[in-house]
C-alpha positions in Angstrom: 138.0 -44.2 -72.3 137.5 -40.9 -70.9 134.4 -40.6 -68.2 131.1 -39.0 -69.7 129.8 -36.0 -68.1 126.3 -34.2 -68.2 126.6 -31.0 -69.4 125.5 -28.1 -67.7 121.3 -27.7 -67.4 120.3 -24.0 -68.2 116.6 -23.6 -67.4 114.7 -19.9 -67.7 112.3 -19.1 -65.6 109.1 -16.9 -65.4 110.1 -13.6 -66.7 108.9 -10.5 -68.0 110.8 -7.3 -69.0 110.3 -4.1 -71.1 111.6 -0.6 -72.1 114.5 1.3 -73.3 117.3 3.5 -71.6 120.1 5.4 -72.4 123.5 4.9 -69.6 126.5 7.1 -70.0 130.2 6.5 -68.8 132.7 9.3 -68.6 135.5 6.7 -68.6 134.4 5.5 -72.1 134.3 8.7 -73.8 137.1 10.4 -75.9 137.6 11.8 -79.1 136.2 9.6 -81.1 133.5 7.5 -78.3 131.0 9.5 -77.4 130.4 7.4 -73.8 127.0 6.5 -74.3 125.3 2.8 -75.4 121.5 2.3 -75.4 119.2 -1.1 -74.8 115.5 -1.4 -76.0 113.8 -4.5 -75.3 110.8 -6.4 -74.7 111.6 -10.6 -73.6 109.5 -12.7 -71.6 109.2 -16.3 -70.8 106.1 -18.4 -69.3 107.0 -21.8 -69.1 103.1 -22.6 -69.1 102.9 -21.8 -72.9 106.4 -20.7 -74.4 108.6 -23.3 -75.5 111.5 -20.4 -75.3 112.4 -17.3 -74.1 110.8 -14.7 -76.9 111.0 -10.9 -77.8 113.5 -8.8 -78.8 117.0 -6.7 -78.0 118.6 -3.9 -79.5 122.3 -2.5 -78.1 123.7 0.3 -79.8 127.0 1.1 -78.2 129.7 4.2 -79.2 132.1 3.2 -76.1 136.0 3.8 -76.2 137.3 0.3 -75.6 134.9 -1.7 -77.7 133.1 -2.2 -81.4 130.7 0.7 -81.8 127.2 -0.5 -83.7 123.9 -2.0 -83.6 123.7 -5.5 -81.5 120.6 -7.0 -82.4 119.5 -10.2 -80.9 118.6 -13.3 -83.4 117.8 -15.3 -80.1 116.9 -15.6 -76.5 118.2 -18.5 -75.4 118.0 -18.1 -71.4 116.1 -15.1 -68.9 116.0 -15.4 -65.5 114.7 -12.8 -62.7 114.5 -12.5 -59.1 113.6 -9.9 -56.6 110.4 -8.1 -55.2 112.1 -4.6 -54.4 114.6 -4.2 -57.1 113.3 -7.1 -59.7 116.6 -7.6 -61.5 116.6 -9.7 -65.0 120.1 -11.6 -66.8 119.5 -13.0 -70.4 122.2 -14.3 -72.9 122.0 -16.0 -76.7 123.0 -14.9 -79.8 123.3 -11.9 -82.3 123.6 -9.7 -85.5 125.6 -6.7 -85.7 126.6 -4.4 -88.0 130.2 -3.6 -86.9 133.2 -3.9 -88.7 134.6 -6.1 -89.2 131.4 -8.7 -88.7 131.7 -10.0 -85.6 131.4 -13.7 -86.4 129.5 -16.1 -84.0 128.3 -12.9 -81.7 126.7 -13.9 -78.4 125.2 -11.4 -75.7 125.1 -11.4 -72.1 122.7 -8.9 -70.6 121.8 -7.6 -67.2 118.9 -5.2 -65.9 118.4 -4.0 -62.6 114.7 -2.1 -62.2 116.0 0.1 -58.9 112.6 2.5 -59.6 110.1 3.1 -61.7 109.5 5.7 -64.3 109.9 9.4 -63.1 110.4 8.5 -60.1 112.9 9.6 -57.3 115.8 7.2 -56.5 118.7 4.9 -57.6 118.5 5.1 -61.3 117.9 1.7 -63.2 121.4 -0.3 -64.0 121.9 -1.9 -67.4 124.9 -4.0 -68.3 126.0 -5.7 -71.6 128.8 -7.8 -72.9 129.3 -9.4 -77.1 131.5 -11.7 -77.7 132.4 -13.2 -81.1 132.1 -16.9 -81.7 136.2 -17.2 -80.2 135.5 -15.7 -76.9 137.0 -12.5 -78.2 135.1 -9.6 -76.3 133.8 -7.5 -79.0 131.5 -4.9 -76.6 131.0 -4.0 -73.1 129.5 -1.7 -70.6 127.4 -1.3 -67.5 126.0 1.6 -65.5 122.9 3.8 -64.5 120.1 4.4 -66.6 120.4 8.2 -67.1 117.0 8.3 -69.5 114.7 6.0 -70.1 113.1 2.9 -67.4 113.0 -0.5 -67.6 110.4 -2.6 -65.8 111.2 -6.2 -64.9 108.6 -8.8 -63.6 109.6 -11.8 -62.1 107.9 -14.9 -61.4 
């Protein structure tokens, strides 16, 4: 009989984050890609009175290398945070797109890093996605600065 295991415990934490932005990557533009994806969101998480993470995630993506379309997420499943300086937020579950073909089982990953805040002078925000389809077949990517937009992330 094989020996039972414990699965992994994921746990979310206080979190708050906000905002839109708009990052563009030379190496992922061509003829047809025009290099740029977008996020909007608004998640948060008290453990005090939420049962589950909550809010809402758009991606639209036009990237050489990957599905271009609308990621929408159907759920939050897990958003952490840490950081006083450069609060910086990762939250993952699952959704809707409209690429083609349907991208079956689609599950985000997603990563902000608030480096400033809005028009202000510094490191520009950082925002990072991956899909992937319900086989572990990468269906979207990308990560890099914020060149319009802000996000603002509040940790516990």
């Amino acid at each position: 009989m094989p020996a039972l295991s414990i699965p992994a415990f994921h746990v979310s934490d206080l979190t708050k984050a906000k905002g839109a932005g708009e990052v563009f990557i030379q190496s992922r533009k061509d003829a047809t890609s025009s290099g740029v994806y977008s996020m909007q969101l608004d998640v948060r998480f008290d453990p005090a009175v939420d049962e589950y993470p909550q809010g809402s995630l758009v991606i639209r993506a036009d990237l050489s290398d990957s599905a271009k379309g609308i990621f929408k997420a159907s759920s939050i499943e897990l958003i952490n945070s840490y950081g006083k300086h450069n609060p910086t937020v990762y939250l993952t579950g699952r959704c809707d797109d409209t690429v083609q073909p349907d991208a079956k089982g689609c599950r985000f990953w997603v990563m902000i890093a608030n480096n400033k805040s809005a028009n202000q002078q510094g490191t520009p925000d950082i925002a990072g996605f991956a899909i992937h389809d319900r086989t572990g077949n990468r269906i979207a990517y990308g990560c890099g600065p914020v060149r319009a937009g802000d996000f603002e992330v509040m940790p516990k």
